[in-house]
Backbone bond lengths (Angstrom), bond angles and torsions (degrees), N, CA, C in turn:
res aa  C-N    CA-C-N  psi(-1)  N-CA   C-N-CA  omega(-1)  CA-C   N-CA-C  phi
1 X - - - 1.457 - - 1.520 110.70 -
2 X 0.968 127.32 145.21 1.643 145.20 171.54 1.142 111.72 -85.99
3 X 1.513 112.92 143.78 2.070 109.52 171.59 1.181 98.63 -53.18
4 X 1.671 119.75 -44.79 1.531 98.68 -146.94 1.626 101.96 -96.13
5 X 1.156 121.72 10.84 1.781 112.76 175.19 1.495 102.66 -21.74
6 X 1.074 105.96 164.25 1.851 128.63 -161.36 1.208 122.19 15.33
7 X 1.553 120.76 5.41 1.628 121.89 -176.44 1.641 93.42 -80.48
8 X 1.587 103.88 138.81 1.868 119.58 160.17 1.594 98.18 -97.67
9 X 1.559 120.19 125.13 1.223 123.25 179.52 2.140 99.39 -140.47
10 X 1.049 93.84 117.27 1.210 123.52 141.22 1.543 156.65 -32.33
11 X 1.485 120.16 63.04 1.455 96.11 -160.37 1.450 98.83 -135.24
12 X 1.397 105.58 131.43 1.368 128.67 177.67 1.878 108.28 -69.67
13 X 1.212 104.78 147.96 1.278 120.66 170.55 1.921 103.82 59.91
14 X 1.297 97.38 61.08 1.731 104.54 -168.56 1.265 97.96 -138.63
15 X 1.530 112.19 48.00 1.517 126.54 173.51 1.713 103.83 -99.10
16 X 1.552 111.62 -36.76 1.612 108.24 -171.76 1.640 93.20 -153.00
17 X 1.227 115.69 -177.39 1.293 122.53 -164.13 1.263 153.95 32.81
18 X 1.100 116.75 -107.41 1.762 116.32 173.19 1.889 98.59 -86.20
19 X 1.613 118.12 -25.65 1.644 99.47 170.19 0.690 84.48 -53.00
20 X 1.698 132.38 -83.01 1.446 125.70 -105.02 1.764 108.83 -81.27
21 X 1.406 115.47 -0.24 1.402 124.53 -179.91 1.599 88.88 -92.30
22 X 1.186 134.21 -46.69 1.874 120.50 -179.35 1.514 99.15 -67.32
23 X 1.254 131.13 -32.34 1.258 137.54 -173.38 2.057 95.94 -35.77
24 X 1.780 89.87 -78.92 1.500 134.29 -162.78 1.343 107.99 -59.37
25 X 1.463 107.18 -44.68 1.636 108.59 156.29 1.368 135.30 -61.97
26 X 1.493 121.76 -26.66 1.379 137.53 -177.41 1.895 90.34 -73.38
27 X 1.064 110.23 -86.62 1.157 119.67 -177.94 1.432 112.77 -27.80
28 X 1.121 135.93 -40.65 1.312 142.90 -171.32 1.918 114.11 -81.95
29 X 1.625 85.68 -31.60 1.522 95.40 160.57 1.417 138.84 -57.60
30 X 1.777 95.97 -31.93 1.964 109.80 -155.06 1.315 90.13 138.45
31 X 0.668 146.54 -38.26 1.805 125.66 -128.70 1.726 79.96 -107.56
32 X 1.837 82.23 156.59 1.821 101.43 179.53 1.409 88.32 -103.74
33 X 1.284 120.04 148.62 1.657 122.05 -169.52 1.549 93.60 -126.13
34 X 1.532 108.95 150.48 1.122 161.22 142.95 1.766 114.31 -69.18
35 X 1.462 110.85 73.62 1.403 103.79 -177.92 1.887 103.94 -83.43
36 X 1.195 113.02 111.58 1.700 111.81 174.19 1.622 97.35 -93.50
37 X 1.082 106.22 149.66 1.594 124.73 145.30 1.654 126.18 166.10
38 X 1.052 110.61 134.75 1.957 89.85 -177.65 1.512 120.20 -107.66
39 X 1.562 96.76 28.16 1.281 99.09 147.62 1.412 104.54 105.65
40 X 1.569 121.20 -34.44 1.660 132.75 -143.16 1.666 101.67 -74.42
41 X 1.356 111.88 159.40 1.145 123.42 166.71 1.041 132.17 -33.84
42 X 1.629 124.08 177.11 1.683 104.57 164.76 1.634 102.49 -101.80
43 X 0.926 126.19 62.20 1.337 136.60 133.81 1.366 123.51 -149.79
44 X 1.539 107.97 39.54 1.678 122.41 -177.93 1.502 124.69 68.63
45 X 1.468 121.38 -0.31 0.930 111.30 -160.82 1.966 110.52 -106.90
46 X 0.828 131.25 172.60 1.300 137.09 178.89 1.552 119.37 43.97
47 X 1.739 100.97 74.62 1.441 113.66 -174.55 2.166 129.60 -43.46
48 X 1.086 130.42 114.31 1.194 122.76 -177.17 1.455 125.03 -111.41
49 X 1.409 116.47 74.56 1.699 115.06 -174.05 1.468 121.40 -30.22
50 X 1.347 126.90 -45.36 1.000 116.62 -172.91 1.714 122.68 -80.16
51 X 1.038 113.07 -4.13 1.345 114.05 156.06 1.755 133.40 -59.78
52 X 0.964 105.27 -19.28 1.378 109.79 164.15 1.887 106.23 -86.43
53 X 0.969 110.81 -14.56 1.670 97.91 -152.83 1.784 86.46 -112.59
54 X 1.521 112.26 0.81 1.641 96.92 167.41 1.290 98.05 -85.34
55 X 1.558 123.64 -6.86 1.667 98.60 -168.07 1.502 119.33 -104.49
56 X 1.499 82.55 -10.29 1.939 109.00 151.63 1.488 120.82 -46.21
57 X 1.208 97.25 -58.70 1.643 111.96 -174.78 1.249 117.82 -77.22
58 X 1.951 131.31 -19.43 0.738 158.24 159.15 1.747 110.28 -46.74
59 X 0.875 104.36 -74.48 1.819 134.78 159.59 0.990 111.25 -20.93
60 X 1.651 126.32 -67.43 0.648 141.86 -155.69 1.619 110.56 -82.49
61 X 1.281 104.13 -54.15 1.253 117.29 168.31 1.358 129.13 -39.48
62 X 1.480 103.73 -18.01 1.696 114.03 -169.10 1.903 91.04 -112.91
63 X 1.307 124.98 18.72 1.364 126.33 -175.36 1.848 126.14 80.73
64 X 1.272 82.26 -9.80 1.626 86.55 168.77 1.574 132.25 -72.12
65 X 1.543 127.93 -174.00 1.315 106.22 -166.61 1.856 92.09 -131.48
66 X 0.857 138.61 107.61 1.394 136.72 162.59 1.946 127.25 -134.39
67 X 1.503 97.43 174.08 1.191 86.58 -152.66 1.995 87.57 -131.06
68 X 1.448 119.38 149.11 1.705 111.56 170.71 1.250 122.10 -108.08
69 X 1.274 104.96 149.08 1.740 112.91 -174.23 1.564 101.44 -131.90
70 X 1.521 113.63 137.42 1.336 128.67 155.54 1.233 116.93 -94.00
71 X 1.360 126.18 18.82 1.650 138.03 178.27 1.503 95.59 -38.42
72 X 1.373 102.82 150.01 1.684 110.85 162.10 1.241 94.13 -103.10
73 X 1.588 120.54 109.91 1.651 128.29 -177.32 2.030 106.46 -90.97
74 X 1.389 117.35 1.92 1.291 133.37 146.96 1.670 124.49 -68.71
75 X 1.283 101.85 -16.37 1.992 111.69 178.10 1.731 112.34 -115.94
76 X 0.925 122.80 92.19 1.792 118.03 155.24 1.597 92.79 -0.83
77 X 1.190 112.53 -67.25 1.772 108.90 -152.84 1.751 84.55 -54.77
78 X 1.234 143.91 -88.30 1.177 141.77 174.68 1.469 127.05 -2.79
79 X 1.174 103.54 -55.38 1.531 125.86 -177.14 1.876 94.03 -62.16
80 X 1.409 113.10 -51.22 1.043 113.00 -157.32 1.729 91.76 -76.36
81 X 0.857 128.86 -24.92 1.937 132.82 -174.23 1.702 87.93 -68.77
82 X 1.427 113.33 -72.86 1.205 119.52 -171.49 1.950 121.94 -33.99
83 X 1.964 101.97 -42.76 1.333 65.98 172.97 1.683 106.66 -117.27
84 X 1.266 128.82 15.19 1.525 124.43 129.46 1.654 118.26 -7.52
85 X 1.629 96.17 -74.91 1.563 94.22 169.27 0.983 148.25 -80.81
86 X 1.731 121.45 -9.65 1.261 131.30 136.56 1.760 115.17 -36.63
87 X 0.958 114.94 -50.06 1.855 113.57 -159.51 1.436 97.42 -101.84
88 X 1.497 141.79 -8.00 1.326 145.39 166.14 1.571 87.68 -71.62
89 X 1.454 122.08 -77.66 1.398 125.39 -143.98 1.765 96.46 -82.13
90 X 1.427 132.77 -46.40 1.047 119.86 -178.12 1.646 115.01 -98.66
91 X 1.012 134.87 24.98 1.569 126.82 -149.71 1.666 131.37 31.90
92 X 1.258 110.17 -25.22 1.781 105.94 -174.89 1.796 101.38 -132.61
93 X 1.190 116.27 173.09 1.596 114.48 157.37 1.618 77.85 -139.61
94 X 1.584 94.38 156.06 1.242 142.99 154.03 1.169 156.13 -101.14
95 X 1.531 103.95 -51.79 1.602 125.18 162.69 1.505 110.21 -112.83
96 X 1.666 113.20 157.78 1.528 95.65 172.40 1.661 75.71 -159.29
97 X 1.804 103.41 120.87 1.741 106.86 168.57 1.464 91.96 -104.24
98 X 1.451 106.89 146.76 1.358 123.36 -169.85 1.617 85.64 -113.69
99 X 1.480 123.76 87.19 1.356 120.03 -179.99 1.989 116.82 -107.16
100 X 1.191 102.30 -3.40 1.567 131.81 -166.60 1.578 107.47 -79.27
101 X 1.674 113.09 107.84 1.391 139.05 -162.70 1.048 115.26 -122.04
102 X 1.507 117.78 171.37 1.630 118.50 165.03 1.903 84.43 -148.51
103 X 1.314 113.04 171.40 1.495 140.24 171.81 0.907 121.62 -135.68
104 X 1.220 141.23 113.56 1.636 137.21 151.46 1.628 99.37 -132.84
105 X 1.548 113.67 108.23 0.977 131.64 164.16 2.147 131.86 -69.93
106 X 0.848 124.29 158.69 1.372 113.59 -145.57 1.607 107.87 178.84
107 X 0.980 108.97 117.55 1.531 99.16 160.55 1.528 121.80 -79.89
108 X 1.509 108.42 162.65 1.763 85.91 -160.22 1.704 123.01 -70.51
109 X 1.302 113.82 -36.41 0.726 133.24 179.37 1.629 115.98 -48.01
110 X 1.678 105.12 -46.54 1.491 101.49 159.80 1.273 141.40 -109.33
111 X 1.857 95.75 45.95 1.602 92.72 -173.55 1.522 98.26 -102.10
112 X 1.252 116.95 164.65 1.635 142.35 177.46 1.568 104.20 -92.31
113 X 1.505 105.09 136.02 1.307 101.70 172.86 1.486 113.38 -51.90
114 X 1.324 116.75 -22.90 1.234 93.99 -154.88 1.388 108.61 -87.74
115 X 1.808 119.07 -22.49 1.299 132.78 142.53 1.485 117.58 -10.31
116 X 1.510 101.34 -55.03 1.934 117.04 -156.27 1.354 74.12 -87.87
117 X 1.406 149.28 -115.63 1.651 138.99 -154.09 1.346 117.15 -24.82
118 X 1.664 125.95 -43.82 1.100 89.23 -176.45 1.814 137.69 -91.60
119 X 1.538 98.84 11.23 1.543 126.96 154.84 1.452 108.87 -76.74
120 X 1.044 137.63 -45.54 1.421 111.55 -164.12 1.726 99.52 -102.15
121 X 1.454 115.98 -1.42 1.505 114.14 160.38 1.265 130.58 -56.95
122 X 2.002 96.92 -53.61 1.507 117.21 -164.01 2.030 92.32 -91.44
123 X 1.336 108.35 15.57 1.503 97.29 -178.84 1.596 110.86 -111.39
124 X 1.644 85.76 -71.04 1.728 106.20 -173.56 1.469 109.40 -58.72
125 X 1.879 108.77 -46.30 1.220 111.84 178.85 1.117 128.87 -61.15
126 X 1.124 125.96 -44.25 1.660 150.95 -171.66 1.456 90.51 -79.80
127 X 1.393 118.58 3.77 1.776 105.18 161.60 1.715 102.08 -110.44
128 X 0.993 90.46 -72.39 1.730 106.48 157.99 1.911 110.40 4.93
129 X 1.491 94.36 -87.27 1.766 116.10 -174.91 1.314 111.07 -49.84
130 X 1.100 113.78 -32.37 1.896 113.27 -178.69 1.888 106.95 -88.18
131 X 1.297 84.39 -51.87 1.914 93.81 169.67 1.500 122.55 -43.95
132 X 1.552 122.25 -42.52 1.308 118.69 168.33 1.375 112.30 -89.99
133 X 0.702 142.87 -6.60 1.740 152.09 -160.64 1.374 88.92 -88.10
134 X 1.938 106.39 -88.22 1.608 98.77 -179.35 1.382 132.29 -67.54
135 X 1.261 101.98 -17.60 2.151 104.91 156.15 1.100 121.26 -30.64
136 X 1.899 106.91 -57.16 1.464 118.96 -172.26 1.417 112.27 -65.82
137 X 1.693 127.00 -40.88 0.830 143.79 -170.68 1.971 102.75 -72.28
138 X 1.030 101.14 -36.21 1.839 76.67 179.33 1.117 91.07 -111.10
139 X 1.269 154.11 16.83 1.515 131.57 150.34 1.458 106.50 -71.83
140 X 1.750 127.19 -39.04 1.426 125.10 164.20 1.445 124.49 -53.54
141 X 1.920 120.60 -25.47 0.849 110.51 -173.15 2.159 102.12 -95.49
142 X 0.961 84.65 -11.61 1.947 93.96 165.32 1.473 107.94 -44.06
143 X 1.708 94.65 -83.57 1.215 105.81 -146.17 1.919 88.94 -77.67
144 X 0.981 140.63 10.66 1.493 145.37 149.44 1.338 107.10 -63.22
145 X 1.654 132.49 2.75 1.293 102.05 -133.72 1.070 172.46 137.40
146 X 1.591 111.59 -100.22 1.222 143.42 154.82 1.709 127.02 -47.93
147 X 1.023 144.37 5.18 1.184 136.78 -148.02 1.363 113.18 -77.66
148 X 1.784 99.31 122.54 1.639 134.84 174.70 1.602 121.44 -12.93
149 X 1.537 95.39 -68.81 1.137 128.03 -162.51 1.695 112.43 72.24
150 X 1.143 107.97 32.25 1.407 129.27 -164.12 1.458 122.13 -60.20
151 X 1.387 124.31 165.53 1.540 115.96 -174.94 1.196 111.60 -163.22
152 X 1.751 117.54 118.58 1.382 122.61 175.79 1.444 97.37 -111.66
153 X 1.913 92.07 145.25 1.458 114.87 169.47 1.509 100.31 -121.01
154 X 1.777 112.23 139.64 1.206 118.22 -178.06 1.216 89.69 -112.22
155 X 1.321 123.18 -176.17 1.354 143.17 -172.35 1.816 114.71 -143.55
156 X 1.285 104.49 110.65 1.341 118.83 -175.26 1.459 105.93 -119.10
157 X 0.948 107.32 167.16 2.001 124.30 170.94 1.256 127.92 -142.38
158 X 1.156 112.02 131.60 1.325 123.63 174.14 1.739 140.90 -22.53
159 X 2.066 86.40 -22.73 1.240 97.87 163.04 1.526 136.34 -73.07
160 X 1.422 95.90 -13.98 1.538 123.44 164.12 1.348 131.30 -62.26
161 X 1.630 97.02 -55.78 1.732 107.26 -153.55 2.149 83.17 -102.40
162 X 1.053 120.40 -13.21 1.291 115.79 -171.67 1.859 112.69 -115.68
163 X 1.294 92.28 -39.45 1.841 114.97 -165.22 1.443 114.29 78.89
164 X 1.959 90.04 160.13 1.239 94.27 178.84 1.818 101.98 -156.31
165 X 1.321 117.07 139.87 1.435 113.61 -175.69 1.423 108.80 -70.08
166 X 1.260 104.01 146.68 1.763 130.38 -176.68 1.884 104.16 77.44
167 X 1.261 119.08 19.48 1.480 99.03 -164.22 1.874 83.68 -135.97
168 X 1.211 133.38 51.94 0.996 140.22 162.49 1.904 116.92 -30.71
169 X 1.533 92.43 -70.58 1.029 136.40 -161.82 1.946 96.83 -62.02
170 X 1.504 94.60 -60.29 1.859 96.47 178.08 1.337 119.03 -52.24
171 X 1.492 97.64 -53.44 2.003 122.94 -165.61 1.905 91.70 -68.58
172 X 1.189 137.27 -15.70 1.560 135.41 175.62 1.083 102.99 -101.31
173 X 1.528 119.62 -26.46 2.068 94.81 160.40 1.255 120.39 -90.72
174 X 1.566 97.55 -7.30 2.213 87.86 178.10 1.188 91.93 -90.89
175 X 0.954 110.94 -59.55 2.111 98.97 -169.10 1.794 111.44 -39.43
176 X 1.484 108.02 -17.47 1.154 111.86 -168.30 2.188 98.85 -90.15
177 X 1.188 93.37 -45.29 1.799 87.95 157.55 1.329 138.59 -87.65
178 X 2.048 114.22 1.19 1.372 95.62 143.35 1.221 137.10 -89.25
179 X 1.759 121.74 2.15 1.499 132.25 164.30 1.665 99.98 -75.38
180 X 0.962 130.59 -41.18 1.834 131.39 -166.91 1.301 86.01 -66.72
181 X 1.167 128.94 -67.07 1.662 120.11 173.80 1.228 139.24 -28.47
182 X 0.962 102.00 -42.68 2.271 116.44 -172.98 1.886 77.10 -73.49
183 X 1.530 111.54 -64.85 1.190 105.13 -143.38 1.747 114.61 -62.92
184 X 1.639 107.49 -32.37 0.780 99.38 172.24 1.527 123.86 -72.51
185 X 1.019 128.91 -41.25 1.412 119.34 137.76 1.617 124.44 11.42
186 X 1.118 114.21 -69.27 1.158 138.69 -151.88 1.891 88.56 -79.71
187 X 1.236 116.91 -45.64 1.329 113.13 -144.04 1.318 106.82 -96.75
188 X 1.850 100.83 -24.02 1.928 106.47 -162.21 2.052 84.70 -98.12
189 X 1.123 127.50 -26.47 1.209 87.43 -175.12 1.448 121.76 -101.08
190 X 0.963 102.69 71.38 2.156 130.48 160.16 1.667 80.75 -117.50
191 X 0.941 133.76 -5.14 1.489 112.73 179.37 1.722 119.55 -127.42
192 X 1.438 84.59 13.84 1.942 104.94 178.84 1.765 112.31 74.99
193 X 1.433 104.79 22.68 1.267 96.15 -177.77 2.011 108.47 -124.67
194 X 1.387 83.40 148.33 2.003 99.95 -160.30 1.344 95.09 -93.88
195 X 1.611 115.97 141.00 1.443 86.50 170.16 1.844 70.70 -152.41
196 X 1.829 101.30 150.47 1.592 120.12 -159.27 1.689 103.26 -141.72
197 X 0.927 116.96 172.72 1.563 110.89 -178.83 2.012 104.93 -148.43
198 X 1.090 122.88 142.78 1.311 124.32 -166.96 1.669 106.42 -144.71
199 X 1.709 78.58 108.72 1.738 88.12 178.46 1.945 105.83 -78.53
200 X 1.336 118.35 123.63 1.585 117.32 173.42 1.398 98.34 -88.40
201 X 1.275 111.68 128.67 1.972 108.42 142.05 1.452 96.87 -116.22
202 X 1.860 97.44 116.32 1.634 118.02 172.43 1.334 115.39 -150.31
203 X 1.295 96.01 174.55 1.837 82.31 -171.97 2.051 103.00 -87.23
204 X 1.036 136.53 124.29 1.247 135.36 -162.28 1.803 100.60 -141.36
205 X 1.197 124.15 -178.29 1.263 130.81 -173.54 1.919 106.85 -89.92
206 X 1.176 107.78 10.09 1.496 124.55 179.42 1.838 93.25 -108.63
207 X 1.086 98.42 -29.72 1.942 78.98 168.66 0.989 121.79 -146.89
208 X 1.221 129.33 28.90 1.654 137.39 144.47 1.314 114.23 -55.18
209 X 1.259 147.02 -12.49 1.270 128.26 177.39 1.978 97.45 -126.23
210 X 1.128 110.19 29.89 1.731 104.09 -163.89 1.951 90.38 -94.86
211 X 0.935 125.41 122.48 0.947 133.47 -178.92 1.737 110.48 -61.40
212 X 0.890 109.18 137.66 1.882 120.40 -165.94 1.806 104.27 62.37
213 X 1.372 129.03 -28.55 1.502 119.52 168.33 1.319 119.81 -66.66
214 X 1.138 116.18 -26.35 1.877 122.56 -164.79 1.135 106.12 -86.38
215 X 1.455 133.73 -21.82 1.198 137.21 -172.14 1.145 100.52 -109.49
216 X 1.270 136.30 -2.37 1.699 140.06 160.16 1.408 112.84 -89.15
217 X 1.386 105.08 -24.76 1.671 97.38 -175.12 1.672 101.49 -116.15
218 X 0.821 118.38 23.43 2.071 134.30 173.47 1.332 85.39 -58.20
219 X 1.629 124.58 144.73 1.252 152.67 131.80 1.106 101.65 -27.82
220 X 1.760 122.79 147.43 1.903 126.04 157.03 0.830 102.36 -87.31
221 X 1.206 107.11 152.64 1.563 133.32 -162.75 1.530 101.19 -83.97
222 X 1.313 127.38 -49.35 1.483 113.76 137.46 1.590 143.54 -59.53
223 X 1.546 101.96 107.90 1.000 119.38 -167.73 1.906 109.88 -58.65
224 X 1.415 119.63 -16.41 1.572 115.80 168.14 1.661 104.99 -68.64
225 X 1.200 121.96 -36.34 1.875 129.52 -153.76 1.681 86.41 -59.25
226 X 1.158 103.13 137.73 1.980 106.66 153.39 1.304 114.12 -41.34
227 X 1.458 123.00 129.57 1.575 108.23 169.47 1.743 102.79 -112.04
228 X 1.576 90.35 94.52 1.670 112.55 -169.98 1.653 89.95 -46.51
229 X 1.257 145.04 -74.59 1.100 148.74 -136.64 1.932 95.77 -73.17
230 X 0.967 130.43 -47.25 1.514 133.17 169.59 1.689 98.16 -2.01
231 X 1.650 102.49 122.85 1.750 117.57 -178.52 1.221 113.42 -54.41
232 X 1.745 109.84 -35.89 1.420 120.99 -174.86 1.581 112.87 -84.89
233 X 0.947 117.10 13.10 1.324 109.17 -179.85 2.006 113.48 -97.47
234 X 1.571 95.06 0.87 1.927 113.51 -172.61 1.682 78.22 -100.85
235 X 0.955 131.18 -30.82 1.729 133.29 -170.51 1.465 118.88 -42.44
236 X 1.362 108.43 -39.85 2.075 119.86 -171.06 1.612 82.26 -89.80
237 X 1.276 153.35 -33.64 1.287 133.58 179.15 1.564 118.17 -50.40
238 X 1.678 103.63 -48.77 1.266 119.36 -156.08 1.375 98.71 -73.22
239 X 1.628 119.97 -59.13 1.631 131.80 156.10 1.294 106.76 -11.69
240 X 1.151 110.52 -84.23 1.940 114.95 178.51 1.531 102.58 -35.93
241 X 1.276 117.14 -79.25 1.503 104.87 -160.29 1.397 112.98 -77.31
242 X 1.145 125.96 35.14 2.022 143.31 149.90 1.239 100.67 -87.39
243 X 1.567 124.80 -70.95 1.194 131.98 -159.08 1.684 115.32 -47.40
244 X 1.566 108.35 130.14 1.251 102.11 179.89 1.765 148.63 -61.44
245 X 1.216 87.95 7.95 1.581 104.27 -166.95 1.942 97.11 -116.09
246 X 1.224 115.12 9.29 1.673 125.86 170.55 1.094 102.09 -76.42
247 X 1.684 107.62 124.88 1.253 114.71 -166.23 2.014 93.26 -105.09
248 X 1.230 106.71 -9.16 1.977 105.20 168.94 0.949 112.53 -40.98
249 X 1.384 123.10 140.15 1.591 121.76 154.12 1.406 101.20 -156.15
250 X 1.592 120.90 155.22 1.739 122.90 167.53 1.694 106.09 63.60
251 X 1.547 98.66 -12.03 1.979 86.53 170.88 1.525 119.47 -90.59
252 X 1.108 124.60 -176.95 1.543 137.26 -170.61 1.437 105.79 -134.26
253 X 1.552 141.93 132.51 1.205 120.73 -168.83 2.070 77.97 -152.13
254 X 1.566 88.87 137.13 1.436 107.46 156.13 1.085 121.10 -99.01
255 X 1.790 116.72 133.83 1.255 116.44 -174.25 1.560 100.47 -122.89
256 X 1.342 136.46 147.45 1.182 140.04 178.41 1.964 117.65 -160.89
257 X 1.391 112.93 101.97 1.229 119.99 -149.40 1.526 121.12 45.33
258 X 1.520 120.94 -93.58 1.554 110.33 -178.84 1.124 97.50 -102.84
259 X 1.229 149.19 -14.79 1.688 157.74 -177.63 1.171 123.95 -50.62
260 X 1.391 140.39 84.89 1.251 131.42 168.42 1.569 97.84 -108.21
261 X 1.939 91.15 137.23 1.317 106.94 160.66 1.652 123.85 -110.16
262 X 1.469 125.74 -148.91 1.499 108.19 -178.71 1.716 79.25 -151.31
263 X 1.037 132.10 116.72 1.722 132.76 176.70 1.683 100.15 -64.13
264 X 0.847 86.47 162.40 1.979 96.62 168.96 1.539 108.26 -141.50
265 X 1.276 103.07 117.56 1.433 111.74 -155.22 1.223 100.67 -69.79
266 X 1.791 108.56 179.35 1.712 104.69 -178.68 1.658 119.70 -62.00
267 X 1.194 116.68 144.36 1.158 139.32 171.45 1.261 140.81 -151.49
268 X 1.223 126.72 157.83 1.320 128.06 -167.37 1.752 118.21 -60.83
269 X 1.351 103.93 131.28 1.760 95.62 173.71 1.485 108.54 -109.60
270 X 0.994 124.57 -31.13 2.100 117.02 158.82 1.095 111.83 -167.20
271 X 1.260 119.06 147.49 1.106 142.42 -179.33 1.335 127.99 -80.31
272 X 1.356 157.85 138.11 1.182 133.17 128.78 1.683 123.57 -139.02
273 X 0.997 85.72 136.41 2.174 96.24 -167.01 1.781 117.41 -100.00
274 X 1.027 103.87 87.93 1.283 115.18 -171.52 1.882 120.68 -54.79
275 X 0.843 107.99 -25.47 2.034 121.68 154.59 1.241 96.25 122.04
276 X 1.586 116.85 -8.34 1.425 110.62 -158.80 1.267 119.30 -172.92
277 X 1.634 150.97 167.76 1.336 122.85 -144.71 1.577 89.97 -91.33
278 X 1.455 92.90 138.78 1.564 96.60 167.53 1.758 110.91 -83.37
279 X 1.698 102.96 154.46 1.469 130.78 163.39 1.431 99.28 -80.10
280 X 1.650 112.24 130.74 1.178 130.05 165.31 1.651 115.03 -28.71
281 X 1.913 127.00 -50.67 1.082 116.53 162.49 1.398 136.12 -47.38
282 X 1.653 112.84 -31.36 1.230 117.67 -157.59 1.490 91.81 -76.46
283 X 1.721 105.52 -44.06 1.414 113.00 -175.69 1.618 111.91 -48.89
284 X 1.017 93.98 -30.55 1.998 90.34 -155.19 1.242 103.72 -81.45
285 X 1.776 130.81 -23.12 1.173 141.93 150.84 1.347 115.04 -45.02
286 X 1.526 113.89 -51.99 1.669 97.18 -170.33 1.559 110.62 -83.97
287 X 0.855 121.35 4.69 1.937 125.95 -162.95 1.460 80.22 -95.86
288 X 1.393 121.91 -72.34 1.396 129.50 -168.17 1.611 115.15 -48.50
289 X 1.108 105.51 -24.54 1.552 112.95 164.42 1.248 119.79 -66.73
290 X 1.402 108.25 -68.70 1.620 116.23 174.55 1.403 123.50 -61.01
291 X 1.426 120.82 -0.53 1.210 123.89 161.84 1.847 111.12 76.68
């Protein structure tokens, strides 16, 4: 038996890389998949249909059951196609990883607005559009009732919750989907639904060409050595927090070859309350103290 037997799960941007390893893993679990992707570059550009539908055939090929989407998981209207065809072709959804990105790297100083939108479009949004879509959809099938027991995984990075130079633009839409996370968290489960976020460091088409990253995350040249960086190795995280008996919710977990961590969101490191409004001097004394 598989964790995910009878779960329908969903995952955007599961045309190449770390999707298409949650893709291959879901399926291999139980689960009937929802392959999304439209194919495009890693900087959105030059759409390719059939990239979703090799990982269909892929799937399939290994006995599994899935289905492909060129949804734009950046548009409600998309989101709303996407799970249309989830509940046409499978009757229910269950899981939905919002793994579907774009990159255009930049230092800040010389990025273009249009640079900065179309990162936090193809990021925040393309988490966003699927997140309220199927929200709505199993909070209707709740109070019907019906309840999912459902589970979204978003996908954040380190460039977010940690930073990273030239990636302004990326690290402000993930940081922006590990807050959508906690909160949603917070809000969907009155309605039985989990929702978790999973930072990958792997080697993917976002850092094969990053100068000093690509040569850190290279395959060994011996094919016995672990290849820690391998996309599929963030894959058994995502699995777990689908499966219905995952008790995660509102956390963030980095996975990196066998490495899982658990983030600890922002918080306070000390306090101090002066009784009364401080004068800029008094202030500049105590900051300068505390270093």
């Amino acid at each position: 038996m598989g964790h995910l037997d009878g779960r329908v799960v969903v995952v955007t941007g599961a045309g190449r890389g770390i999707g298409r390893e949650h893709a291959l893993l879901a399926a291999a679990e139980g689960a009937r998949v929802v392959v999304d992707d439209n194919g495009v570059d890693a900087d959105g550009t030059n759409p390719d249909p059939g990239v979703a539908r090799a990982v269909v055939e892929e799937i399939t090929a290994r006995g599994g059951v899935a289905v492909a989407s060129t949804a734009d998981a950046a548009s409600v209207a998309g989101a709303r196609e996407l799970l249309a065809l989830a509940l046409d072709e499978f009757g229910a959804v269950h899981g939905l990883v919002n793994n579907a990105g774009v990159l255009r790297d930049r230092m800040f100083f010389g990025m273009s607005e249009e640079d900065w939108d179309a990162v936090v479009h193809g990021q925040l949004r393309a988490t966003f559009a699927p997140a309220r879509v199927f929200a709505e959809h199993w909070r209707a099938e709740s109070k019907a009732g019906r309840p999912a027991a459902a589970s979204m995984v978003n996908v954040t990075s380190t460039s977010g919750l940690i930073g990273a130079v030239g990636q302004t633009n990326y690290g402000a839409a993930k940081a922006g989907i590990a807050a959508l996370t906690v909160i949603l968290a917070q809000e969907l489960s009155r309605i039985g639904v989990r929702v978790n976020a999973v930072c990958p460091v792997a080697r993917t088409r976002m850092t094969e060409h990053v100068p000093g990253i690509a040569e850190l995350v290279a395959a060994p040249a011996d094919p016995a050595e672990f290849d820690v960086y391998h996309p599929g190795n963030v894959s058994p995280v995502v699995a777990w927090l689908l499966a219905e008996g995952c008790p995660a919710t509102g956390e963030v977990f980095y996975a990196k070859g066998g490495e899982i961590r658990k983030f600890r969101g922002w918080s306070y490191e000390w306090t101090v309350d002066h009784g009364s409004r401080w004068t800029v001097a008094e202030l500049d004394e105590e900051m300068r103290a505390r270093g």
